[in-house]
N, CA, C and O atoms as a GROMACS GRO file, in nm:
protein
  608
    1UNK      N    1   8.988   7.663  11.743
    1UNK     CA    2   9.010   7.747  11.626
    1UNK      C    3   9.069   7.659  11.516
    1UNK      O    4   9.175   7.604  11.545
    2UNK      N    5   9.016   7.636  11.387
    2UNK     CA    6   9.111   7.597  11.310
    2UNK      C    7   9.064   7.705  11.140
    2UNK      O    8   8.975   7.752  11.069
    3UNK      N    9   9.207   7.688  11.162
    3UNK     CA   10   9.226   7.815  11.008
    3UNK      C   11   9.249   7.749  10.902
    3UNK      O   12   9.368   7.765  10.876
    4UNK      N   13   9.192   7.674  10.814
    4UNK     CA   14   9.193   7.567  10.723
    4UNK      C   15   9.282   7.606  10.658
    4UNK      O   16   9.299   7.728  10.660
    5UNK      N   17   9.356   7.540  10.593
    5UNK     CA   18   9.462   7.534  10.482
    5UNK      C   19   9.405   7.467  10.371
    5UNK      O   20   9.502   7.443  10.300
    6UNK      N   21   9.327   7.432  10.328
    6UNK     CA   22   9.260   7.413  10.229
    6UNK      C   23   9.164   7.545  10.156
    6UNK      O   24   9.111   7.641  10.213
    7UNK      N   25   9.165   7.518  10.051
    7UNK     CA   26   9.068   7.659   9.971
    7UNK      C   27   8.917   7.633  10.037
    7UNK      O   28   8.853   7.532  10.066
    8UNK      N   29   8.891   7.802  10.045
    8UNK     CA   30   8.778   7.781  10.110
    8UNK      C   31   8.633   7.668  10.018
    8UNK      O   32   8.544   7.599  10.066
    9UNK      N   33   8.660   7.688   9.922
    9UNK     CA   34   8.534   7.650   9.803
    9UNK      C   35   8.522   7.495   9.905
    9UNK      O   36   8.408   7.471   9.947
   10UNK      N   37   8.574   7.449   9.923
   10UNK     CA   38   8.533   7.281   9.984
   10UNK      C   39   8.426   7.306  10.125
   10UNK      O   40   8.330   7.234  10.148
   11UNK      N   41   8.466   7.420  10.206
   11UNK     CA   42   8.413   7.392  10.311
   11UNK      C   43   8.224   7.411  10.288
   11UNK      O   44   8.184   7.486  10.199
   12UNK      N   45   8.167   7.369  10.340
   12UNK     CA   46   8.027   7.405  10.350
   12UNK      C   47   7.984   7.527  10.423
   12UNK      O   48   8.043   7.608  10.494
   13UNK      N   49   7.867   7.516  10.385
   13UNK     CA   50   7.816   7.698  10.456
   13UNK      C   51   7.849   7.687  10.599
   13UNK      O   52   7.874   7.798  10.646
   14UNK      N   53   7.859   7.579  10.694
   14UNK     CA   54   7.874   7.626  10.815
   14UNK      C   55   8.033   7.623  10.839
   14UNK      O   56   8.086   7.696  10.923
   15UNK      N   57   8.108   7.528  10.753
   15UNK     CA   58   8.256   7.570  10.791
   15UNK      C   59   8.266   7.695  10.741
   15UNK      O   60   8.351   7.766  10.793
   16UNK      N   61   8.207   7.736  10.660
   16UNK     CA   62   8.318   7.873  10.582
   16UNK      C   63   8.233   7.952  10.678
   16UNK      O   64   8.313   8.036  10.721
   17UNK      N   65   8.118   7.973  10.737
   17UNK     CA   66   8.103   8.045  10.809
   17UNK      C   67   8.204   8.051  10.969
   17UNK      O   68   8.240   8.163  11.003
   18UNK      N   69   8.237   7.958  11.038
   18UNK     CA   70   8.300   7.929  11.144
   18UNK      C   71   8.420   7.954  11.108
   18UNK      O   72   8.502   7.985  11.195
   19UNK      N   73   8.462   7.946  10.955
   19UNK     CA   74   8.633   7.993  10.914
   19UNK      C   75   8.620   8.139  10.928
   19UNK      O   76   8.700   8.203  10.996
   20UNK      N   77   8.514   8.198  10.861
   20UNK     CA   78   8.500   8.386  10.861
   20UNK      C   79   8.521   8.395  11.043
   20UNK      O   80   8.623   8.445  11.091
   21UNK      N   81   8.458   8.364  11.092
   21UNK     CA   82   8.434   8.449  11.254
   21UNK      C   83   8.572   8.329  11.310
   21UNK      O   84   8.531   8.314  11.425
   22UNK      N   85   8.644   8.279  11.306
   22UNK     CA   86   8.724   8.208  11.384
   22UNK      C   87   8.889   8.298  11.325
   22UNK      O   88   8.994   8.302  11.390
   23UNK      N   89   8.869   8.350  11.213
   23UNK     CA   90   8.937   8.398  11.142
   23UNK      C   91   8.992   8.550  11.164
   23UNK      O   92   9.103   8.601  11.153
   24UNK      N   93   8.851   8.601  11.205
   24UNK     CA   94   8.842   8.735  11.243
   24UNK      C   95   8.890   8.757  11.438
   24UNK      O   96   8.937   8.854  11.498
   25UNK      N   97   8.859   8.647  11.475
   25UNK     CA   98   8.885   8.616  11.609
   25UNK      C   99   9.058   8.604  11.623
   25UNK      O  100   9.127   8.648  11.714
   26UNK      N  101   9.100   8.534  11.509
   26UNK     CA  102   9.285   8.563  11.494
   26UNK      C  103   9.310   8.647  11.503
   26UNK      O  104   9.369   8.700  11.597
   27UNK      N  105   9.254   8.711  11.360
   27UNK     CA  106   9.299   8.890  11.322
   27UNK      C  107   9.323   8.907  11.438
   27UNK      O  108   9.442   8.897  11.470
   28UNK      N  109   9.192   8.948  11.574
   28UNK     CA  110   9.223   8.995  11.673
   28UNK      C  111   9.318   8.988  11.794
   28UNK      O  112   9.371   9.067  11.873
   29UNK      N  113   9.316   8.851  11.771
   29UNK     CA  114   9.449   8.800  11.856
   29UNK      C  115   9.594   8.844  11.838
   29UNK      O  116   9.684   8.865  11.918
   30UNK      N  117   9.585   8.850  11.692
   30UNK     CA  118   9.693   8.897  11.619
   30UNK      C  119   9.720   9.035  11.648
   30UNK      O  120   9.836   9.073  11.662
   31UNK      N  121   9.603   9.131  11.660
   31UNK     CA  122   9.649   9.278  11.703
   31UNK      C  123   9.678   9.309  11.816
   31UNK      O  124   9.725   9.419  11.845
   32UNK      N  125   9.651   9.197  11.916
   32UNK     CA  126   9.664   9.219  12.065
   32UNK      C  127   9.572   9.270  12.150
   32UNK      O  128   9.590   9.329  12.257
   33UNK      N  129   9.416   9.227  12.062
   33UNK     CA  130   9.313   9.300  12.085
   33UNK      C  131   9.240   9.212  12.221
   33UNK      O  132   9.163   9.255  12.307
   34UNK      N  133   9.298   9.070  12.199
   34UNK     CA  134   9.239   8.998  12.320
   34UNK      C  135   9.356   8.894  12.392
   34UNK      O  136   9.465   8.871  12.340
   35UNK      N  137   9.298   8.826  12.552
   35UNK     CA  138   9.383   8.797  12.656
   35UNK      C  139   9.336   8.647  12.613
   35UNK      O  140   9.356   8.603  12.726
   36UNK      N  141   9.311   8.587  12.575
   36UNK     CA  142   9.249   8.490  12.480
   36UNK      C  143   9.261   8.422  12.339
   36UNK      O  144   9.204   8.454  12.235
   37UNK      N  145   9.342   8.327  12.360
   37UNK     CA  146   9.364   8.204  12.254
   37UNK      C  147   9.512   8.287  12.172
   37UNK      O  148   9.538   8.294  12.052
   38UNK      N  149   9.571   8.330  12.264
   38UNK     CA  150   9.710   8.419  12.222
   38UNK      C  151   9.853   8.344  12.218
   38UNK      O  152   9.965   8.389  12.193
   39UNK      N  153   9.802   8.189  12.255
   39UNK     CA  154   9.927   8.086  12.240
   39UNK      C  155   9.883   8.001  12.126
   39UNK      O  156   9.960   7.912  12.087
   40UNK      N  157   9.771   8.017  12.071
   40UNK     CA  158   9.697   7.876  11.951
   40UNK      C  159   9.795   7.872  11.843
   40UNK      O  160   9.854   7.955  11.774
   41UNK      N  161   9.792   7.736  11.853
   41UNK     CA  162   9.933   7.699  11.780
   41UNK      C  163   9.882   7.726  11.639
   41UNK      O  164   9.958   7.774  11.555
   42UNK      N  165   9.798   7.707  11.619
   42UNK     CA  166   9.735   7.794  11.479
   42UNK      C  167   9.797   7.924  11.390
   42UNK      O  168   9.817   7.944  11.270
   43UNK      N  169   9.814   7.989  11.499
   43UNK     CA  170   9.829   8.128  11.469
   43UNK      C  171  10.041   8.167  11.464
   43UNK      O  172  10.103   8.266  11.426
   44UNK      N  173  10.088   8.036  11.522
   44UNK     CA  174  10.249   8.050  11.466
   44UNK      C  175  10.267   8.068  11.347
   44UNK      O  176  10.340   8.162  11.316
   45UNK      N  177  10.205   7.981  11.235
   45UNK     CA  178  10.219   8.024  11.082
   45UNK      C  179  10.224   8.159  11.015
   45UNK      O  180  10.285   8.201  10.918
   46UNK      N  181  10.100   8.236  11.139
   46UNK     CA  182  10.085   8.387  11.071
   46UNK      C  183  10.141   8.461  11.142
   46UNK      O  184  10.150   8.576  11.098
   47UNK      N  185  10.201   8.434  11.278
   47UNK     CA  186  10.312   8.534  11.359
   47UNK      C  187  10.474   8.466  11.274
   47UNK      O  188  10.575   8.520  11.320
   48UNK      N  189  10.495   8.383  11.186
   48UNK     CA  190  10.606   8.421  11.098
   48UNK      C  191  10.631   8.468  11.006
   48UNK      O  192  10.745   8.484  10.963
   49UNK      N  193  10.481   8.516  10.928
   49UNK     CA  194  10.465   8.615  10.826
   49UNK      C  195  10.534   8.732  10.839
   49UNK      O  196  10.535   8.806  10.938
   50UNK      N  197  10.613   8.753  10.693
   50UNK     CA  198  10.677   8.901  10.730
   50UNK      C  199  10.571   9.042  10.793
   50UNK      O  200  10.611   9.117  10.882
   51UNK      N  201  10.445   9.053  10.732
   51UNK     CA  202  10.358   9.094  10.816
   51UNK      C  203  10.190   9.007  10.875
   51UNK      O  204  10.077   9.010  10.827
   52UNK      N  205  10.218   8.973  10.934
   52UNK     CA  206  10.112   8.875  11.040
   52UNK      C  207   9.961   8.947  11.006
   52UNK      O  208   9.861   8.876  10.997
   53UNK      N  209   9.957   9.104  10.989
   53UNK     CA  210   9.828   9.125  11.004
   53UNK      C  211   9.800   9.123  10.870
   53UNK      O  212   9.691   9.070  10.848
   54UNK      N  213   9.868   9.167  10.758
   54UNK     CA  214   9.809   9.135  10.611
   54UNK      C  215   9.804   8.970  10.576
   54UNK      O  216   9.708   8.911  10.527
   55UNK      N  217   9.930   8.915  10.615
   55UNK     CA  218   9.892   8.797  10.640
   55UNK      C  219   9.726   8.720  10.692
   55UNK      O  220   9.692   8.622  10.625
   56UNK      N  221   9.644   8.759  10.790
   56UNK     CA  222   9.531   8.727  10.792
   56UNK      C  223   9.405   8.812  10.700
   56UNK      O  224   9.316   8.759  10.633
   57UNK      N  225   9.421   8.905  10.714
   57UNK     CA  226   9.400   9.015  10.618
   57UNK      C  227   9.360   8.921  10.484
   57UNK      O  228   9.248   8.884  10.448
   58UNK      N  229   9.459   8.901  10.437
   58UNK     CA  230   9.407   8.829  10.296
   58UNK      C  231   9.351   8.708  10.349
   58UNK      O  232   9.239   8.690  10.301
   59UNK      N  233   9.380   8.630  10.419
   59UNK     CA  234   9.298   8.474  10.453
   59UNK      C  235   9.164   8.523  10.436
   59UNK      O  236   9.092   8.476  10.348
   60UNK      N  237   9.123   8.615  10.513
   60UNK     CA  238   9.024   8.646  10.550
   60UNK      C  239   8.915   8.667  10.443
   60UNK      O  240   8.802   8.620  10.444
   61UNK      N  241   8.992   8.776  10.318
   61UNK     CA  242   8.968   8.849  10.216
   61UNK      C  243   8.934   8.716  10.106
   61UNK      O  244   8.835   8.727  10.034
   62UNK      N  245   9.020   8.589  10.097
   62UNK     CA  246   8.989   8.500  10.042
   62UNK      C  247   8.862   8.400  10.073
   62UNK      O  248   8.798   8.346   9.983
   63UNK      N  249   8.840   8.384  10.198
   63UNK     CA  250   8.743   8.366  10.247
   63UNK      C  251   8.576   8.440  10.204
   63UNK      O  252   8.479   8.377  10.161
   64UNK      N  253   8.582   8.583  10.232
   64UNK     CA  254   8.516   8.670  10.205
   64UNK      C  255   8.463   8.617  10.024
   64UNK      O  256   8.348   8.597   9.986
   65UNK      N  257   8.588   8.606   9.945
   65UNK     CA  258   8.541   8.577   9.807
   65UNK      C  259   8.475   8.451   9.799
   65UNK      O  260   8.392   8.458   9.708
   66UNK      N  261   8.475   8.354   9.844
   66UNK     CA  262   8.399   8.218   9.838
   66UNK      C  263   8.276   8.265   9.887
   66UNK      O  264   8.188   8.232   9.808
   67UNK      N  265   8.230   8.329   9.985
   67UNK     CA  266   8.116   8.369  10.066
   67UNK      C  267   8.021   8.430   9.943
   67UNK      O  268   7.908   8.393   9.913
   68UNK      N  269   8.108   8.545   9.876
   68UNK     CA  270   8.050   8.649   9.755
   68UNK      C  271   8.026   8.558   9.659
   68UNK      O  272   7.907   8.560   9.631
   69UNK      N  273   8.104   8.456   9.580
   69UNK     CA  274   8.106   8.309   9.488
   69UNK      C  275   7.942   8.268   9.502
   69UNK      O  276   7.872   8.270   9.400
   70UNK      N  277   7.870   8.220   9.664
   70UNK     CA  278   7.813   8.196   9.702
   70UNK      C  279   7.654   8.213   9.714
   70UNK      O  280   7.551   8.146   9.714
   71UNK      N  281   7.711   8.379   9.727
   71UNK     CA  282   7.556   8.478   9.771
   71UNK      C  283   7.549   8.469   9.877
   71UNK      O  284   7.440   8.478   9.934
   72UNK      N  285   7.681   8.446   9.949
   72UNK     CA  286   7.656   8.517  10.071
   72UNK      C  287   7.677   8.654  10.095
   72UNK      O  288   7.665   8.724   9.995
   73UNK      N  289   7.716   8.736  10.244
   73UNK     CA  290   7.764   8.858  10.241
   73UNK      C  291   7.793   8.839  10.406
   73UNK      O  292   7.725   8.820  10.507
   74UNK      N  293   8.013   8.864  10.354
   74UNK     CA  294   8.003   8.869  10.513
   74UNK      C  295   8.097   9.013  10.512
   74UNK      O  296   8.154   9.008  10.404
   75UNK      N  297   8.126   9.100  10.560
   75UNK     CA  298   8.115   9.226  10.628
   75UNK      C  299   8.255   9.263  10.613
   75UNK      O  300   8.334   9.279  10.706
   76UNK      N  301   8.286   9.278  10.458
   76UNK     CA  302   8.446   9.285  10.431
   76UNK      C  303   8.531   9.392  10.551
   76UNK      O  304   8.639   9.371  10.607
   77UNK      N  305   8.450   9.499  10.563
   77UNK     CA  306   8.504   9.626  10.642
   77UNK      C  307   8.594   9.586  10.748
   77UNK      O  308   8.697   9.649  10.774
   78UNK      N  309   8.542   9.438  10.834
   78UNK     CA  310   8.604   9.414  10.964
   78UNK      C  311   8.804   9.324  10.899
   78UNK      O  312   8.904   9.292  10.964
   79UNK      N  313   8.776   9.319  10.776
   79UNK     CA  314   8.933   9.272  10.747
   79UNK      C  315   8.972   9.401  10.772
   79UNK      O  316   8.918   9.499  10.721
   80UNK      N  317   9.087   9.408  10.868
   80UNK     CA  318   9.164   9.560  10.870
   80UNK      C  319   9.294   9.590  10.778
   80UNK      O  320   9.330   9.704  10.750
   81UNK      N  321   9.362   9.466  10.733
   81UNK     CA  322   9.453   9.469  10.648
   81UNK      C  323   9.529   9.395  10.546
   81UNK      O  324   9.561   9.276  10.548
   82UNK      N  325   9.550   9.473  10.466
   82UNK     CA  326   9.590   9.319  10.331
   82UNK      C  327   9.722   9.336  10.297
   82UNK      O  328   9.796   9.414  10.356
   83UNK      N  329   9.766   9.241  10.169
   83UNK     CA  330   9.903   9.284  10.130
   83UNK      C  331  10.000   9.202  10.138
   83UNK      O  332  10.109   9.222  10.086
   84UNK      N  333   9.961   9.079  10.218
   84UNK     CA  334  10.097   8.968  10.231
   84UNK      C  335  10.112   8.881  10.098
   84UNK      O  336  10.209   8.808  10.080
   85UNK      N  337   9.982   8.897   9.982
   85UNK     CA  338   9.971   8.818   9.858
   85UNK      C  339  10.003   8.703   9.872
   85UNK      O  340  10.076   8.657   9.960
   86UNK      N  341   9.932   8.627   9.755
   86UNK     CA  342   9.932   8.478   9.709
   86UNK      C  343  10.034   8.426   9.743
   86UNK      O  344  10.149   8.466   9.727
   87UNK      N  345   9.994   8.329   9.795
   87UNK     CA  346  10.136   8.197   9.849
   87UNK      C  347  10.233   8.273   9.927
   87UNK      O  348  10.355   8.262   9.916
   88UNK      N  349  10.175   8.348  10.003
   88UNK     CA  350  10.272   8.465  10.134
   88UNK      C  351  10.333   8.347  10.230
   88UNK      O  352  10.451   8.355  10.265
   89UNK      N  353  10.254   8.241  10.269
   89UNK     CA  354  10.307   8.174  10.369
   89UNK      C  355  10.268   7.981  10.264
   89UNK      O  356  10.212   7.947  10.159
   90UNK      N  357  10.326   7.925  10.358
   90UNK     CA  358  10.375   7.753  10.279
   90UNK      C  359  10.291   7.662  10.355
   90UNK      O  360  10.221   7.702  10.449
   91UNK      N  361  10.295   7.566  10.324
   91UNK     CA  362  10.174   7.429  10.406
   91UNK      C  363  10.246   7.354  10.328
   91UNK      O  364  10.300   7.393  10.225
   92UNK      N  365  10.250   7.207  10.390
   92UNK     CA  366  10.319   7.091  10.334
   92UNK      C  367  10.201   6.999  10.313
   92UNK      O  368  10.094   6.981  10.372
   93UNK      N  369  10.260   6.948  10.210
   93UNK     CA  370  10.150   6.821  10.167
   93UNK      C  371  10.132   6.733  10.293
   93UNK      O  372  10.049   6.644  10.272
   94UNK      N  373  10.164   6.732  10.371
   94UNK     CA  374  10.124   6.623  10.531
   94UNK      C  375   9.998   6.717  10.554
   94UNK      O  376   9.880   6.690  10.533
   95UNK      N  377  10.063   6.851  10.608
   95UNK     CA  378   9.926   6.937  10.667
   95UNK      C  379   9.793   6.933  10.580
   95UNK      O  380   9.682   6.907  10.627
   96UNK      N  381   9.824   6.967  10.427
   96UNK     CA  382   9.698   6.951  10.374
   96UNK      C  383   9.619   6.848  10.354
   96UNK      O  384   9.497   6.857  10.348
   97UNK      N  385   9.705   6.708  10.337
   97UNK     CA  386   9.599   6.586  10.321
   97UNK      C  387   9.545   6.540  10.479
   97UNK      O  388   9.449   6.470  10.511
   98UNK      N  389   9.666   6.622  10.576
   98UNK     CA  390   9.596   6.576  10.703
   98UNK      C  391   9.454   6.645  10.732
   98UNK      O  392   9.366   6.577  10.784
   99UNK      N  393   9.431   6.783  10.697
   99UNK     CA  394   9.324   6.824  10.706
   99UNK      C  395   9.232   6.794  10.613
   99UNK      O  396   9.117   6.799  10.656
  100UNK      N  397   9.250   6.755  10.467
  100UNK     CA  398   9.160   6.692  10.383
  100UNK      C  399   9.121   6.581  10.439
  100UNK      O  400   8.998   6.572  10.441
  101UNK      N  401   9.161   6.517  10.472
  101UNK     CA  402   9.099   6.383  10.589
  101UNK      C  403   8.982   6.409  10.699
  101UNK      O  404   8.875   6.352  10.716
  102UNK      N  405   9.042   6.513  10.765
  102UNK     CA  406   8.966   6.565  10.905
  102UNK      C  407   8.840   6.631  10.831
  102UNK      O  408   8.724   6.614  10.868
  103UNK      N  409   8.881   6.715  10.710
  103UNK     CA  410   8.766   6.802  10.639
  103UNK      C  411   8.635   6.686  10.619
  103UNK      O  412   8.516   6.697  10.650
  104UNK      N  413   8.701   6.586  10.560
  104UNK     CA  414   8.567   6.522  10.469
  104UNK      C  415   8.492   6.427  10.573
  104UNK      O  416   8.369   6.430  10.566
  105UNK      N  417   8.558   6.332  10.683
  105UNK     CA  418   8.468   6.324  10.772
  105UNK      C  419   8.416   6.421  10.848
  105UNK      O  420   8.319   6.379  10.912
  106UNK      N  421   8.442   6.537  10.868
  106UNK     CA  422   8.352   6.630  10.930
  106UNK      C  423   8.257   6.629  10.845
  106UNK      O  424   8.148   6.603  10.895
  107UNK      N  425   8.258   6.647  10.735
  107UNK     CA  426   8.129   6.644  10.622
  107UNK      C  427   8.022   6.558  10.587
  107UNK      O  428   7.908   6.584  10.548
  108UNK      N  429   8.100   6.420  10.616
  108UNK     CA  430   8.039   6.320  10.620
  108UNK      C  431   7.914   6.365  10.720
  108UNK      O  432   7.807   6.402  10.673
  109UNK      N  433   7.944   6.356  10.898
  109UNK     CA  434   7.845   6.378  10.984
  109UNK      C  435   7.775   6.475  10.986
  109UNK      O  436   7.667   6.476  11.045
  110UNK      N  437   7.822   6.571  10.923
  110UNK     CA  438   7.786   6.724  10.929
  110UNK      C  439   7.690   6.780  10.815
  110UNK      O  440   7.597   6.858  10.837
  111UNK      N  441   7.724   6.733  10.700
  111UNK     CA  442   7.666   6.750  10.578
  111UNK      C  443   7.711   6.650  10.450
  111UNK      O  444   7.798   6.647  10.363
  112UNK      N  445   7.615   6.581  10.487
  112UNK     CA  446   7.634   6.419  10.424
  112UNK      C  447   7.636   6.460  10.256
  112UNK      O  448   7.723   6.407  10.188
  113UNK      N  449   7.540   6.553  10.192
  113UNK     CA  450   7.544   6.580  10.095
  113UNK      C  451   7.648   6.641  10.005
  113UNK      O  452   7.667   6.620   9.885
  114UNK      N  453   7.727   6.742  10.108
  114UNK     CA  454   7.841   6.823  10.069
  114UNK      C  455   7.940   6.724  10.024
  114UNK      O  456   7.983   6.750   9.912
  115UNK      N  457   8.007   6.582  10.096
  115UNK     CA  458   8.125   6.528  10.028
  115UNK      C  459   8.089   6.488   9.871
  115UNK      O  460   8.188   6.489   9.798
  116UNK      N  461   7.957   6.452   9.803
  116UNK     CA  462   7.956   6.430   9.719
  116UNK      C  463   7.982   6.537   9.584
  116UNK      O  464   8.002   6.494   9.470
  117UNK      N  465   7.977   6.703   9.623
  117UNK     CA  466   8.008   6.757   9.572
  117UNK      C  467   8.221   6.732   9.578
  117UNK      O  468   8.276   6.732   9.468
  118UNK      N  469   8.258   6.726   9.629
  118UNK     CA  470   8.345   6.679   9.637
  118UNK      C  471   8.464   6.563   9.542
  118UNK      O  472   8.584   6.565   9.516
  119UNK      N  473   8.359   6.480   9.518
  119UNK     CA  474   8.410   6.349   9.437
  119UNK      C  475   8.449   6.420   9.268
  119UNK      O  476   8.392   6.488   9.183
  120UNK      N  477   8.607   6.343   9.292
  120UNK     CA  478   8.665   6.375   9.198
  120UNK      C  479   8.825   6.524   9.231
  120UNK      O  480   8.902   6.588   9.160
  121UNK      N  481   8.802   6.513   9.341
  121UNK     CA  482   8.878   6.652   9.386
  121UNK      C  483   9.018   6.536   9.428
  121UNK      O  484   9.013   6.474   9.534
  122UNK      N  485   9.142   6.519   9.324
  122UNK     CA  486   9.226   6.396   9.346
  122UNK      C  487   9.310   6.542   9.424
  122UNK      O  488   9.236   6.589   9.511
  123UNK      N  489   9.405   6.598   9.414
  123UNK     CA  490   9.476   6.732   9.562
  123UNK      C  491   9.437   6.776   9.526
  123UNK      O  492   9.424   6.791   9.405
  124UNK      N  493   9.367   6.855   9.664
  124UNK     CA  494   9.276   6.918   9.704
  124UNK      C  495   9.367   7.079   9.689
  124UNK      O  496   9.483   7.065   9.728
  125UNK      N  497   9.344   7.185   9.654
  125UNK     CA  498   9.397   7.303   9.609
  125UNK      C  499   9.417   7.397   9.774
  125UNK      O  500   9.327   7.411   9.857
  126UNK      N  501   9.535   7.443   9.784
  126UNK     CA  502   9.490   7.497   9.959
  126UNK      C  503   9.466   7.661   9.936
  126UNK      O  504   9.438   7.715   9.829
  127UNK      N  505   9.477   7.702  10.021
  127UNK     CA  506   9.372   7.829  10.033
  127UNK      C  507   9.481   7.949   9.995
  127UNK      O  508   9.585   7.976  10.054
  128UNK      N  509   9.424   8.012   9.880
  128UNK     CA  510   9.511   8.116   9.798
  128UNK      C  511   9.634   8.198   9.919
  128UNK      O  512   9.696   8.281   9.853
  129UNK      N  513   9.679   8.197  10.058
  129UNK     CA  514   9.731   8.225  10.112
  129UNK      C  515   9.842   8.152  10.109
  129UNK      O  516   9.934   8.206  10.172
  130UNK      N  517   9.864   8.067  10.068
  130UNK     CA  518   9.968   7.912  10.108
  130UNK      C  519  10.009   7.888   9.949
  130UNK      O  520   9.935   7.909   9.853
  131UNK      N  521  10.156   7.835   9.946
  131UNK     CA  522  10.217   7.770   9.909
  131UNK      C  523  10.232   7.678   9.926
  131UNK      O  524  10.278   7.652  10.038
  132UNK      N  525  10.203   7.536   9.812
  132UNK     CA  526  10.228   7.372   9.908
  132UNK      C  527  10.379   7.373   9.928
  132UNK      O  528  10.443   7.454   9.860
  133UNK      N  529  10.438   7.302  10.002
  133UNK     CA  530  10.592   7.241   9.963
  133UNK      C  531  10.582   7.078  10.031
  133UNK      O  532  10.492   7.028  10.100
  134UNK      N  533  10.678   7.035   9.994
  134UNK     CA  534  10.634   6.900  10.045
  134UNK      C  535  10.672   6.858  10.204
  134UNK      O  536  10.746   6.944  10.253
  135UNK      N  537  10.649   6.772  10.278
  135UNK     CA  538  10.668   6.760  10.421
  135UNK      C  539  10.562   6.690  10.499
  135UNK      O  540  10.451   6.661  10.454
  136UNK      N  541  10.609   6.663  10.626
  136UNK     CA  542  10.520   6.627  10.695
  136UNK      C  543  10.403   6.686  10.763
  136UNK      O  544  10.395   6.806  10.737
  137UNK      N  545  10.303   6.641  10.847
  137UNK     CA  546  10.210   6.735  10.918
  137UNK      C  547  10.308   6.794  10.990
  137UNK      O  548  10.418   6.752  11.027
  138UNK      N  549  10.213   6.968  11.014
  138UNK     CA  550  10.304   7.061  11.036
  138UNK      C  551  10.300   7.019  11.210
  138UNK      O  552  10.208   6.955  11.261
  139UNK      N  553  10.436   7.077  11.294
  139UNK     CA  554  10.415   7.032  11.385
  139UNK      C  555  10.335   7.111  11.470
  139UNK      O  556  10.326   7.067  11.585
  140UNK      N  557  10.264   7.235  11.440
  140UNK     CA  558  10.200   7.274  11.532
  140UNK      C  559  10.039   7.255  11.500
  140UNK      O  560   9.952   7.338  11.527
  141UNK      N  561  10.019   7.128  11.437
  141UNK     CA  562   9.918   7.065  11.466
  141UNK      C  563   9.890   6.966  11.573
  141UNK      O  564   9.974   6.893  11.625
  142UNK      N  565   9.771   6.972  11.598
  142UNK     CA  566   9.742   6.928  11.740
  142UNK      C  567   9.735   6.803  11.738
  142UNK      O  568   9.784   6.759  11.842
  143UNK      N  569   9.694   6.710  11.662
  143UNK     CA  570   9.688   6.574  11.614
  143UNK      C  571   9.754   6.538  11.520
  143UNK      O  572   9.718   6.470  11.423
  144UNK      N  573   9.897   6.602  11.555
  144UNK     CA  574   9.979   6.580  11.420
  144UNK      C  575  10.029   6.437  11.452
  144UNK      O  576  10.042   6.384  11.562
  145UNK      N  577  10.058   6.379  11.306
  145UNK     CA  578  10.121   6.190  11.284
  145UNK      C  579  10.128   6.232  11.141
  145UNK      O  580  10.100   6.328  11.068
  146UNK      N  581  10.193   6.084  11.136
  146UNK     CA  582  10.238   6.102  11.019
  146UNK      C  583  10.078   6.074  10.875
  146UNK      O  584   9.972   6.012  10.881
  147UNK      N  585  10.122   6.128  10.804
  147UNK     CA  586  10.018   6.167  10.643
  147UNK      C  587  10.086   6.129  10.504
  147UNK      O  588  10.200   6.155  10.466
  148UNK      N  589  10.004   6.074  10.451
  148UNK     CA  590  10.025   6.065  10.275
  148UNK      C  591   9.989   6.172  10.252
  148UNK      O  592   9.891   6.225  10.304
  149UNK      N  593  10.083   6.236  10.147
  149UNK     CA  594  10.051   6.343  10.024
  149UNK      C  595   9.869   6.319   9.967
  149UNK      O  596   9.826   6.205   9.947
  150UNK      N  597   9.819   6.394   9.956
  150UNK     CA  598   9.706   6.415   9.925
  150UNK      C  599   9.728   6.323   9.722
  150UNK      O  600   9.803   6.339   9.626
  151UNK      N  601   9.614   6.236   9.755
  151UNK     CA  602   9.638   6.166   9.612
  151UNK      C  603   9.709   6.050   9.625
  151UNK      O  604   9.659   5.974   9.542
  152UNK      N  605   9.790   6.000   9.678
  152UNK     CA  606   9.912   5.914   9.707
  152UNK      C  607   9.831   5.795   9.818
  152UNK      O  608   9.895   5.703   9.868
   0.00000   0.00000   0.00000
């Protein structure tokens, strides 16, 4: 599972698709709907949200708008709840340039064409849910070490 901390607009059609359904797969985790992926260290960020389920709720909902941006259409109905608003929860400049790293070689192999839309993106903007603050990779990343600030 990974729940990008970056704005969705970077990912390509198959990440932002795998962010929608990996996303919705939280939600569920989050309601207690499944016996499955209920320790992912992923999902500590949004079990410290004052509320966890609007908390994904909007990820989700932000997501959903890049999809619509797009011409895509993914199936707003299954977000069950919103309300934690913009910059509800924080990401540190470690976490985001660590995943801006991981993001763009995935892109590289994945969709060689997509990083070039890319060029010119000096910090990378994270996903209307998050607040940057500064810090290291967060520690409940799985390959967390140490990171430069995105730009730096």
């Amino acid at each position: 599972m990974r729940l990008w901390s970056l704005h969705p607009r970077y990912l390509d059609r198959q990440g932002l698709t795998a962010c929608w359904r990996e996303a919705l797969l939280a939600q569920a985790v989050l309601a207690g709907r499944t016996k499955g992926y209920t320790r992912h260290p992923q999902l500590q960020r949004f079990r410290q949200a004052q509320d966890p389920s609007a908390a994904i709720g909007d990820y989700l909902a932000a997501v959903a708008d890049e999809a619509d941006r797009r011409g895509y259409h993914y199936d707003r109905a299954k977000v069950e709840s919103r309300g934690a608003g913009r910059g509800a929860l924080t990401v540190t400049t470690g976490q985001l340039s660590h995943e801006w790293g991981h993001l763009t070689r995935k892109l590289e192999q994945r969709s060689p064409d997509w990083p070039s839309t890319l060029l010119g993106t000096g910090v990378p903007e994270p996903h209307p849910l998050f607040q940057v603050v500064p810090g290291d990779v967060e520690a409940w990343e799985v390959a967390a070490g140490p990171a430069q600030p995105p730009g730096e």
